[in-house]
N, C-alpha and C positions, 0 to 999 in steps of 0.2 A: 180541709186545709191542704191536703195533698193535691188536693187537684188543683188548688189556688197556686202553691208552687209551681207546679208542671204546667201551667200555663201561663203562668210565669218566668221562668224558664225558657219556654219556647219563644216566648215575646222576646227576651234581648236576645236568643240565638236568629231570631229574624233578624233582628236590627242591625245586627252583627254582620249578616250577611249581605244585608242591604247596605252597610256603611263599605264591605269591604269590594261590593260591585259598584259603589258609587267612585269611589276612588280610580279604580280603576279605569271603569269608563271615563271619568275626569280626566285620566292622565291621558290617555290615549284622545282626547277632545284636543289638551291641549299641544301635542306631539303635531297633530296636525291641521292646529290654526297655524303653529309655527312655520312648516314646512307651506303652508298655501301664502299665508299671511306676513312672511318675514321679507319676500320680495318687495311686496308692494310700500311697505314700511319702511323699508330701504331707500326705496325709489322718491317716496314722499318726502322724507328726512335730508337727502341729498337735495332735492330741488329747494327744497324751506330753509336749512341751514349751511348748504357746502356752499354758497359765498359767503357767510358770514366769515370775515378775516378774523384772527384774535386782538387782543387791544393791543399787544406790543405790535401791529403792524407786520408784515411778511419778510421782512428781513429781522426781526428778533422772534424765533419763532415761540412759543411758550407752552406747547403741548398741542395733543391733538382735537381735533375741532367735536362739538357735540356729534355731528352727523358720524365721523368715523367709529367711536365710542361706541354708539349705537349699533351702526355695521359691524362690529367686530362679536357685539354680545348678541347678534340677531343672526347670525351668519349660522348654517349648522352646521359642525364639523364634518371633515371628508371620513370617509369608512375608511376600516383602517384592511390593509392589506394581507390577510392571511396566508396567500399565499408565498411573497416574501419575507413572512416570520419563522416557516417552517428549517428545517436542516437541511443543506444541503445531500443529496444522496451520496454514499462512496463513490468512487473513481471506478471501472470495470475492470476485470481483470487485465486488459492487453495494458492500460493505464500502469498497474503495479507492476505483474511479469513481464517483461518481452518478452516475445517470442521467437522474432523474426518472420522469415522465410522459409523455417525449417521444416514447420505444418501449416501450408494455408487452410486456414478452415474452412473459406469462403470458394477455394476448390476441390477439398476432397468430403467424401461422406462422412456421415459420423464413426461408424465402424473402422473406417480408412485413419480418419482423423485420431482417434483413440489408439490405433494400431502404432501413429506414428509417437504420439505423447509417448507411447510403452516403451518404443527405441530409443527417443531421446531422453527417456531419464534410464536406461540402461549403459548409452554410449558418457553421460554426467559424471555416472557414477565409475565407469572405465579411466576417465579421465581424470577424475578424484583421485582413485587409487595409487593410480602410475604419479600424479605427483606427489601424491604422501612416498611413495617408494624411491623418488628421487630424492627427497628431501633428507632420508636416511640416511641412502648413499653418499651424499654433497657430508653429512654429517661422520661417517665412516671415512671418507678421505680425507679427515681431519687429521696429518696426521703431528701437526703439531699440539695437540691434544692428546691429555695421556687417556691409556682406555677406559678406567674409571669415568674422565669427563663424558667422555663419547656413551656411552652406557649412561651414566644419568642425562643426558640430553637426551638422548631416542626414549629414552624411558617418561619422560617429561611429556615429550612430543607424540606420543603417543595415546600418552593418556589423555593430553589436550583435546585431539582429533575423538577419542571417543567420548568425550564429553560435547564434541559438537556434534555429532554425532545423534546425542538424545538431544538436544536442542534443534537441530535442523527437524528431527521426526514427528517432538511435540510441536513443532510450530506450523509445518506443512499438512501434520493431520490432524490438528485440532482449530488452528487461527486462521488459516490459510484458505479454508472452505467458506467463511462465513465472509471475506472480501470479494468474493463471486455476484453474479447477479442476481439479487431476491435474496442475498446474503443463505444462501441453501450450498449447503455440502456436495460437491463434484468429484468428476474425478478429473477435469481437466484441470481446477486449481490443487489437487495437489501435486499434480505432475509436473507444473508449471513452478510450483514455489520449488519444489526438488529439481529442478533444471538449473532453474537460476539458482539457488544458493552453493549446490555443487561448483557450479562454475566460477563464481566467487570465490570460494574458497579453493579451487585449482588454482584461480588467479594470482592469488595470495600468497599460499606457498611457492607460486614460480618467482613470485616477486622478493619474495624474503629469501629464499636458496638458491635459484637461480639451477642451474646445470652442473652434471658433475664434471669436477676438470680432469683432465687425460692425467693418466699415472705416471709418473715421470719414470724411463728406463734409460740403464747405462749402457753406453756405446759396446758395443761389441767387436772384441779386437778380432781381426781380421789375418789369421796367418796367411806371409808372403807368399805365393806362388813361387817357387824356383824350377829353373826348368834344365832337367838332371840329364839331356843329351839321349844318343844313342843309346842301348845297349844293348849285344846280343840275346837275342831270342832261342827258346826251347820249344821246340818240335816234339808236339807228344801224342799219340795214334794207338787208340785202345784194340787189342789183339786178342782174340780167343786165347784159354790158357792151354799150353801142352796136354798132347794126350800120351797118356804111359802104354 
């Protein structure tokens, strides 16, 4: 009995495999009667029915004719485009940073090239500074503000700047690298996000403060010259002292 099973068994696991290689090869039979077969079927269909007009005549049109019908469900669809479904890649770095002029990359070496990134996020942040320090100033010659205000203003302004501060740092050394190309960690992009954001923000404060204006000083009164004439003069002629 057990063997009766077990080759039993084995019988619909054949069949099985046999029904699931018939299908297949089926389908694949029929993929490409379509693609040999759907021209000539075409061809046939339009010579036999593309004169037949419809019964309302060609100026009342009523749908389309058997032969199109046909072309339309025999036609095999176009392949579809993989490559215009993908994601556009990011922009390159010169794209997000400028740069300018200031380091061509395309003339100096990399070492060169790196040397100069170094200066121009050191002259950035020079540049930073001096207008956060101007901006103080502009706010100390306030002086129709009493000192309280002036003190919570620099105090305000201060704090602001170091909170951009961690903001400009986490963004140039964590986000800033992966905008690159190959989205891979540099040092060019983050000397390039520290260039440019610096400058923005010098921008910024010149724009909101402006320069500091000259102190205003009072005239300084000026005594008259008078002119007091001759007068005699003293004749004086340093002398050894007597000897006793």
């Amino acid at each position: 009995m057990a063997a009766a099973r077990r080759e039993r068994g084995g019988g619909w696991r054949r069949a099985g495999l046999g029904l699931a290689v018939g299908l297949a090869v089926g389908a694949g039979l029929v993929l490409f009667a379509q693609a040999r077969l759907a021209p000539l079927v075409v061809t046939w269909v339009n010579e036999v029915l593309g004169d037949q007009a419809p019964a309302g005549g060609p100026s009342h049109p009523t749908g389309p004719t058997p032969a199109q019908v046909l072309t339309h469900h025999l036609t095999p669809l176009p392949a579809r485009d993989r490559a215009s479904e993908r994601p556009q890649e990011a922009s390159g770095p010169a794209a997000a940073w400028p740069l300018g002029e200031r380091c061509p990359r395309d003339t100096l070496f990399p070492r060169e090239f790196n040397r100069c990134l170094f200066d121009a996020v050191r002259l950035s942040d020079t540049v930073l500074n001096a207008a956060l320090d101007t901006a103080i100033e502009v706010i100390e010659a306030r002086v129709d503000l009493m000192p309280t205000q002036r003190a919570r203003w620099k105090g305000q302004l201060q704090e602001t700047h170091s909170r951009f501060l961690l903001f400009r740092n986490m963004d140039c050394q964590s986000v800033a690298p992966f905008e690159g190309g190959r989205a891979i960690g540099n040092f060019e992009q983050r000397s390039l996000c520290l260039i440019v954001t610096n400058e923005r923000r010098a921008q910024d404060l010149r724009l909101r403060y402006g320069e500091v204006p000259p102190i205003p000083t009072a005239p300084v009164a000026v005594a008259p010259v008078v002119n007091v004439g001759l007068r005699p003069a003293t004749w004086l002629q340093g002398t050894a002292p007597p000897v006793d």
